[in-house]
NUPAVEX-930437 format. One record per residue (C-alpha): x, y, z; residue in one letter; residue number from 0. Coordinates in pm, 1 decimal. Example, Ala and Ser with C-alpha at 12.3 -4.5 7.8 and 13.67 -1.06 7.14 Angstrom:
<sites>
site east 1230.0 north -450.0 up 780.0 aa A i 0;
site east 1367.0 north -106.0 up 714.0 aa S i 1;
</sites>
This chain:
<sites>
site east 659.4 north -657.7 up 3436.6 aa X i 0;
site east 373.7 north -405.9 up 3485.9 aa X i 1;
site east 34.2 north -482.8 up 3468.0 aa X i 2;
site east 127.0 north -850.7 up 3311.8 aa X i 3;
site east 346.2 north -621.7 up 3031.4 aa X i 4;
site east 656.2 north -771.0 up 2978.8 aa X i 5;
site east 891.7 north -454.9 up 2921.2 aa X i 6;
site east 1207.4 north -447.7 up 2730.7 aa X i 7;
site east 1469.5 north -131.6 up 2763.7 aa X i 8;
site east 1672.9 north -57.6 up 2414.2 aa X i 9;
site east 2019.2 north 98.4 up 2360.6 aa X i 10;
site east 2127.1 north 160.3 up 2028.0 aa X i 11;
site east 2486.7 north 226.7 up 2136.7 aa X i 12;
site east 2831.0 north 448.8 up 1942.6 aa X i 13;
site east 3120.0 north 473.3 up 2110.5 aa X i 14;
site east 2932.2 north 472.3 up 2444.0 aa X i 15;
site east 3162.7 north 307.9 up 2736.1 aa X i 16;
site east 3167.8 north 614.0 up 2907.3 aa X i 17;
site east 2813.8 north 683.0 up 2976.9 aa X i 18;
site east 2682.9 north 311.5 up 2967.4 aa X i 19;
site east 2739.6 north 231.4 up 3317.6 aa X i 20;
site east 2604.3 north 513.2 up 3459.7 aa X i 21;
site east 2257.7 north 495.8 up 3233.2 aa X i 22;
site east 2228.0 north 108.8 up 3324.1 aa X i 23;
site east 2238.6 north 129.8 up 3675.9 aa X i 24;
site east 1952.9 north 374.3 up 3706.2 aa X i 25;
site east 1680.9 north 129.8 up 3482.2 aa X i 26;
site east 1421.7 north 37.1 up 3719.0 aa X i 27;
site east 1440.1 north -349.9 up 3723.0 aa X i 28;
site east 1132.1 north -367.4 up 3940.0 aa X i 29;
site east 969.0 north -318.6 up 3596.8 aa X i 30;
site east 1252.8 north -391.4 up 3360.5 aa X i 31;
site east 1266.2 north -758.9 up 3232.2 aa X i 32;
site east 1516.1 north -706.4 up 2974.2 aa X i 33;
site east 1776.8 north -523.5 up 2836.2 aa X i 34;
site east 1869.7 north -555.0 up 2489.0 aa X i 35;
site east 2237.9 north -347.0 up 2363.6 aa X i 36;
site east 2326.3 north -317.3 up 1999.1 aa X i 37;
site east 2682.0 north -147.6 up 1946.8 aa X i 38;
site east 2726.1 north -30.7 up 1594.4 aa X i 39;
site east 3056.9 north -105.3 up 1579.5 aa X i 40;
site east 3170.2 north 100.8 up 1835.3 aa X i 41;
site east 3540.6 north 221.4 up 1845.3 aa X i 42;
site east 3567.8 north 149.7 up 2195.3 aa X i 43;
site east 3488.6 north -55.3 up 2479.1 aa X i 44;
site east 3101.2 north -76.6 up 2474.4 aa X i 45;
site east 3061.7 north -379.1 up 2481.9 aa X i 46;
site east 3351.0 north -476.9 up 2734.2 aa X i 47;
site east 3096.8 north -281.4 up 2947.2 aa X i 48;
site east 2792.9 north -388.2 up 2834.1 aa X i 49;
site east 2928.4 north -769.3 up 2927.5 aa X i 50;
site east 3067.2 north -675.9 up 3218.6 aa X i 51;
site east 2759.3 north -528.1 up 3367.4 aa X i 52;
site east 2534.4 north -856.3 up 3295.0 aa X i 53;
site east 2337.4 north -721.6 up 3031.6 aa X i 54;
site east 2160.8 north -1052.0 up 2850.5 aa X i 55;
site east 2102.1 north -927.1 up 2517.4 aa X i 56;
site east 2391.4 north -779.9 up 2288.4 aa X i 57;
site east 2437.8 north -765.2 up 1953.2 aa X i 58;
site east 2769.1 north -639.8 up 1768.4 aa X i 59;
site east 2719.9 north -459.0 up 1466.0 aa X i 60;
site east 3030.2 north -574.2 up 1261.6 aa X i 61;
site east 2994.1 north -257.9 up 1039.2 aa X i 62;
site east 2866.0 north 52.1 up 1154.4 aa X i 63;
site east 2498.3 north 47.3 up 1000.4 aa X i 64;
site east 2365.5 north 447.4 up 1143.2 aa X i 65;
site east 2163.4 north 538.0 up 1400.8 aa X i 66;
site east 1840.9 north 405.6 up 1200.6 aa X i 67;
site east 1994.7 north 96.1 up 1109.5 aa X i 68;
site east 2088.9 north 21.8 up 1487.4 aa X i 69;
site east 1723.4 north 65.8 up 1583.0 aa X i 70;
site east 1593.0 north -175.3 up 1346.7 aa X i 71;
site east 1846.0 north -388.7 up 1549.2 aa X i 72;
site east 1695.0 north -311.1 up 1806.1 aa X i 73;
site east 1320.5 north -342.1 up 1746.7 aa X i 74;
site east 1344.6 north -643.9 up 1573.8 aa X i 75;
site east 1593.7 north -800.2 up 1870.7 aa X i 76;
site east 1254.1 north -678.3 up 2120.8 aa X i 77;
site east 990.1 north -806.7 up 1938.0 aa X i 78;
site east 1190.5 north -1170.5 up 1933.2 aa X i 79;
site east 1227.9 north -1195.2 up 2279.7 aa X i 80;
site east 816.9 north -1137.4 up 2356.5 aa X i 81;
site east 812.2 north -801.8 up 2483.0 aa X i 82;
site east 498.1 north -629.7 up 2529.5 aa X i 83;
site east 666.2 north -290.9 up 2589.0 aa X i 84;
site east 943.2 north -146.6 up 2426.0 aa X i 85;
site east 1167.1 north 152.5 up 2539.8 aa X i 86;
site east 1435.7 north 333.3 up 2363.3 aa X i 87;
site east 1665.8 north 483.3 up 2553.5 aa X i 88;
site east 1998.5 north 624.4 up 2411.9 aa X i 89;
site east 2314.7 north 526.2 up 2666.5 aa X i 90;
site east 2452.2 north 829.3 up 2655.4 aa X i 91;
site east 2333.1 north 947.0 up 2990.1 aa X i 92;
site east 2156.9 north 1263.4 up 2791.2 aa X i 93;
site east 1799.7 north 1114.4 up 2902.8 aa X i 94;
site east 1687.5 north 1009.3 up 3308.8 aa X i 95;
site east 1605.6 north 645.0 up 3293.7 aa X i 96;
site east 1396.9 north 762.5 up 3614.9 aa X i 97;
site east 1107.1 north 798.9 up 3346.9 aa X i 98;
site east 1086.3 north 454.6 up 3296.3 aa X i 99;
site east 824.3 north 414.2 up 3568.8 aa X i 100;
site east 652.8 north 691.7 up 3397.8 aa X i 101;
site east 616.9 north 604.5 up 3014.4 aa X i 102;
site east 565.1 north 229.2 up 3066.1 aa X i 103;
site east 296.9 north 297.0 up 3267.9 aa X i 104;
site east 88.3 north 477.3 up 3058.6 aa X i 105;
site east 144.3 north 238.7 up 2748.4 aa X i 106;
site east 64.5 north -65.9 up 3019.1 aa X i 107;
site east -279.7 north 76.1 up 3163.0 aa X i 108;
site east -353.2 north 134.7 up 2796.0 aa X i 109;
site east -416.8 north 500.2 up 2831.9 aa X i 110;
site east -168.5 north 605.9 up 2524.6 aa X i 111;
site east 38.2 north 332.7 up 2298.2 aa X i 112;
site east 338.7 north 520.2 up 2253.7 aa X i 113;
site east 483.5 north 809.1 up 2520.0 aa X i 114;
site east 780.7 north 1069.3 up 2369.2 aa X i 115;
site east 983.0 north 1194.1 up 2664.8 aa X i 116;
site east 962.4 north 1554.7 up 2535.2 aa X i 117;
site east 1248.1 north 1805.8 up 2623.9 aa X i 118;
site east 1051.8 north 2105.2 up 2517.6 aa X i 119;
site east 819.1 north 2061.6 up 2787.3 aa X i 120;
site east 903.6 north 2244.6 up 3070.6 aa X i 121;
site east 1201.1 north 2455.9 up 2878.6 aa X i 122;
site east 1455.0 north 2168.7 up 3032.1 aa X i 123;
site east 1606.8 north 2175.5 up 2633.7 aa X i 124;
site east 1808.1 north 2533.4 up 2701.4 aa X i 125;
site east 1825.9 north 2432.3 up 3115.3 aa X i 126;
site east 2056.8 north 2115.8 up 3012.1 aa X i 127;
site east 2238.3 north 2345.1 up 2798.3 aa X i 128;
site east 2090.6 north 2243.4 up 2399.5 aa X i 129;
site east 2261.1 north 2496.5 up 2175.0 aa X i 130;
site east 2083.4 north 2738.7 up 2076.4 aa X i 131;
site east 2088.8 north 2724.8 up 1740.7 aa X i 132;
site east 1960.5 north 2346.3 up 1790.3 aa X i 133;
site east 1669.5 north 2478.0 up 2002.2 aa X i 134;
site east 1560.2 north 2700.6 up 1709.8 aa X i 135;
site east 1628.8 north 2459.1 up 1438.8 aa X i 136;
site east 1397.9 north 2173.2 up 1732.0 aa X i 137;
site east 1108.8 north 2451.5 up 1746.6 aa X i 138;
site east 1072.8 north 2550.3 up 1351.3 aa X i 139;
site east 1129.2 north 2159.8 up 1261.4 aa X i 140;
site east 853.1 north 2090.7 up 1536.1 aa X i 141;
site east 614.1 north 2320.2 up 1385.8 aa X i 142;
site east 639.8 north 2256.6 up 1027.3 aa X i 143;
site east 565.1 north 1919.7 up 1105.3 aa X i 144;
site east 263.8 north 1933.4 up 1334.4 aa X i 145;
site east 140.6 north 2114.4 up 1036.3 aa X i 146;
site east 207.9 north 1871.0 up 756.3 aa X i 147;
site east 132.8 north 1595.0 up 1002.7 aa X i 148;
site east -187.8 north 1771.8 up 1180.7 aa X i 149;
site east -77.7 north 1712.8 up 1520.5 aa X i 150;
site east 20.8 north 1885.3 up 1819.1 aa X i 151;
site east 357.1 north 1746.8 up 1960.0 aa X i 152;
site east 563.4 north 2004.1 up 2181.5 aa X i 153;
site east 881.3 north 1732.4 up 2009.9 aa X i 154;
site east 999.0 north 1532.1 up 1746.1 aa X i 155;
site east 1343.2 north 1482.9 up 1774.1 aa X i 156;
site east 1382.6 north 1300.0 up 2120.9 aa X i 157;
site east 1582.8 north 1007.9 up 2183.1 aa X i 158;
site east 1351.2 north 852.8 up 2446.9 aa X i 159;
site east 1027.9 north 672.0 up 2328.7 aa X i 160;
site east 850.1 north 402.1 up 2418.9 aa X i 161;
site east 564.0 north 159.4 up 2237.3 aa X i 162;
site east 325.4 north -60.8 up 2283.4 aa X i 163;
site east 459.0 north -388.1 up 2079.6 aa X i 164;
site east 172.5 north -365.0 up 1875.9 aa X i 165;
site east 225.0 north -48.0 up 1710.5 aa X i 166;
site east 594.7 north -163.5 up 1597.6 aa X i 167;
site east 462.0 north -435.1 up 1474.6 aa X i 168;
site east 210.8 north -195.1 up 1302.5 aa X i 169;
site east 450.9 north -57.0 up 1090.3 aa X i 170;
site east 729.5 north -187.1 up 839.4 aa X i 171;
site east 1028.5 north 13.8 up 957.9 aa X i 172;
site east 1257.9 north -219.3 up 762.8 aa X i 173;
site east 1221.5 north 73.5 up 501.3 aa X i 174;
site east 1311.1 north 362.8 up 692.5 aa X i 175;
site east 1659.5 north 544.3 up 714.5 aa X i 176;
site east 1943.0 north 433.6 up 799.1 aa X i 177;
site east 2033.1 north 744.7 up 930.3 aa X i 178;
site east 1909.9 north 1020.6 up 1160.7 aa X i 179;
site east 1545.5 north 1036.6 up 1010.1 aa X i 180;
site east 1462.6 north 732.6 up 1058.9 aa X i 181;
site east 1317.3 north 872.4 up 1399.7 aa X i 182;
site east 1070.0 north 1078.7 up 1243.6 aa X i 183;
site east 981.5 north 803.4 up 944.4 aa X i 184;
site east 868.4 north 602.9 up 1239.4 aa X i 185;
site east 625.7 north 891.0 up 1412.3 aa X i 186;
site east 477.0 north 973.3 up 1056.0 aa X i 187;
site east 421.5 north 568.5 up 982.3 aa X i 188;
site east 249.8 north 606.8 up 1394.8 aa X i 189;
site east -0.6 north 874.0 up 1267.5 aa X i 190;
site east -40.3 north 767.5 up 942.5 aa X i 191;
site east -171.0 north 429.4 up 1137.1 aa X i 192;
site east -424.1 north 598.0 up 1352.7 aa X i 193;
site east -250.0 north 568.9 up 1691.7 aa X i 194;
site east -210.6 north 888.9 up 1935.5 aa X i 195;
site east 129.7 north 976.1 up 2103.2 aa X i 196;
site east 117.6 north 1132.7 up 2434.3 aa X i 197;
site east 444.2 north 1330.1 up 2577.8 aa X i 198;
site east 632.1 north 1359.2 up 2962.7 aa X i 199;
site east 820.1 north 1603.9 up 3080.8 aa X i 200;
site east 1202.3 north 1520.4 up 3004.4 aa X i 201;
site east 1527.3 north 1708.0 up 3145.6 aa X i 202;
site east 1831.1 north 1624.1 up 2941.3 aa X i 203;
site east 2215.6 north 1703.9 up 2983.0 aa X i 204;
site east 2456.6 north 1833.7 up 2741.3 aa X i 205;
site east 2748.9 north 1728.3 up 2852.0 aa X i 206;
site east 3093.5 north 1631.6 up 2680.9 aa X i 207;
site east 3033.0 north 1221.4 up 2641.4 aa X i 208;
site east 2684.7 north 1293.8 up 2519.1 aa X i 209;
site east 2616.1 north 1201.4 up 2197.0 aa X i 210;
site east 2535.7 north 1490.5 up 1923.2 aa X i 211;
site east 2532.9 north 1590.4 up 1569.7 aa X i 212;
site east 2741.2 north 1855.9 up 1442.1 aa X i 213;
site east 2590.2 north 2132.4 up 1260.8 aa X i 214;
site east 2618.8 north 1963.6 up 898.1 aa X i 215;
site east 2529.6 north 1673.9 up 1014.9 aa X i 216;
site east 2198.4 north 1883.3 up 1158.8 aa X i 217;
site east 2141.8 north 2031.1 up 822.4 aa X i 218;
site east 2076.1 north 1705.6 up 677.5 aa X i 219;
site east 1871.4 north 1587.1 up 926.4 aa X i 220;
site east 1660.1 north 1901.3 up 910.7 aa X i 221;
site east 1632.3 north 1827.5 up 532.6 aa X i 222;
site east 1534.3 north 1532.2 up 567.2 aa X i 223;
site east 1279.9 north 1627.2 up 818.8 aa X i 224;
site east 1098.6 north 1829.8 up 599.0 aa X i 225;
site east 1082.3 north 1542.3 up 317.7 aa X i 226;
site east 926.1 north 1303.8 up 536.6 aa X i 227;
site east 680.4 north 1568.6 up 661.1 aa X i 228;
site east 598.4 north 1621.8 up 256.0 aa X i 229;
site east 576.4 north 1298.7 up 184.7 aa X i 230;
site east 317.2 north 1245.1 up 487.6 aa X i 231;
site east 120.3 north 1501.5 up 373.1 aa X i 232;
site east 133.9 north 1394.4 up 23.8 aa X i 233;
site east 49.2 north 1068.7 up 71.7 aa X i 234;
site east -247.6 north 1152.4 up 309.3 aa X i 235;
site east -343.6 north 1325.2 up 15.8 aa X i 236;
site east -350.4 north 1066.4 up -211.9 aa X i 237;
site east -92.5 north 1235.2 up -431.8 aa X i 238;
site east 180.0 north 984.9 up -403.7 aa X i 239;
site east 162.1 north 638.9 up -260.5 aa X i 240;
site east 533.5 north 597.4 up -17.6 aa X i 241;
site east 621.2 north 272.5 up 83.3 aa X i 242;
site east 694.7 north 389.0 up 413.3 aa X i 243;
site east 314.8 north 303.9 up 477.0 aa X i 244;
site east 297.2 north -27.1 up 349.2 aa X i 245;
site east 211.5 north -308.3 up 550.1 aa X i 246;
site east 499.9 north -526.6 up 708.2 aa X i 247;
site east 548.1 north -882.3 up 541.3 aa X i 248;
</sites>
């Protein structure tokens, strides 16, 4: 715990018995009450590993359900087990869990409700060896949304956030993608709430068990991007109503 937060540390898991090891051992239990793995039906031993290494809290996807579908997992599994703080970290060893300390602090002294761990700041994107073309595709995607969306984010696209329970709870993710997207569903739904995001400094390592999308793969993503930047806009707008900003049941 931290400052009476309880603190939970997610990992929506693919294929990631290679790198899940390594990322568990450096959470901070000090902090850390609990750990909570969903494998979306992983073609390998993730969750071998995950059991091996004692982690409490793992579910099994029994058909792969996407990257936005295993969050929802993931959130939902959280929020069931009390915590005040939740942390999404992918197991893939890209991110430092050494920010831990970091982000959950300033969501627990109530200084920001949600922290990105930004890899923009401080150039450490191209340092841990981001393709370029990725980089490019990060910066224009970055800035055609802090226009739609009115903010000022250095990042959108990071796999390491953290929340206050309150703003999950906030929001009915239930309708976001399944895939990629649903990342940046779940910022706009954040804004379109009221609630400011504050960033870290983040390196990050490309590296050959890291998880990444190829460059169709990025395409759609990048459309889809720019839809749910529209739609924000749009609805902000009052030109179309999107039941991404409902309420949640």
């Amino acid at each position: 715990m931290l400052n009476g937060k309880r603190i939970a540390v997610v990992l929506p898991a693919y294929n990631a018995a290679r790198t899940l090891e390594k990322t568990y051992k450096e959470i901070p239990f000090d902090i850390v009450d609990d750990v909570v793995l969903v494998d979306d039906n992983s073609r390998d031993d993730t969750v071998a590993v995950g059991q091996r290494l004692g982690i409490k809290h793992i579910i099994k996807h029994e058909v792969n359900k996407g990257y936005g579908g295993n969050q929802k997992s993931c959130y939902k599994k959280a929020l069931d087990i009390g915590a005040d703080i939740v942390i999404m970290l992918h197991p893939d060893y890209q991110y430092t869990p050494l920010l831990i300390h970091s982000v959950a602090s300033i969501i627990a002294m109530d200084v920001y409700p949600v922290v990105l761990a930004s890899r923009i700041l401080g150039n450490g994107a191209l340092k841990g060896g981001m393709p370029l073309y990725k980089y490019i595709f990060n910066r224009f995607l970055t800035w055609f949304e802090n226009v739609m969306l009115w903010q000022k984010l250095s990042e959108y696209h990071t796999g390491y956030r953290a929340f206050s329970a309150d703003v999950i709870r906030s929001i009915d993710f239930t309708h976001n993608s399944d895939d990629f997207v649903f990342d940046n569903e779940m910022i706009s739904q954040i804004f379109m709430n009221g609630f400011d995001i504050a960033e870290v400094t983040c390196p990050t390592k490309y590296f050959e068990e890291a998880s990444s999308i190829n460059f169709t793969r990025s395409m759609k993503y990048g459309r889809g991007v720019l839809r749910v930047s529209l739609t924000h806009r749009f609805h902000k707008w009052g030109l179309l109503k999107s039941k991404l900003y409902g309420k949640p049941a």
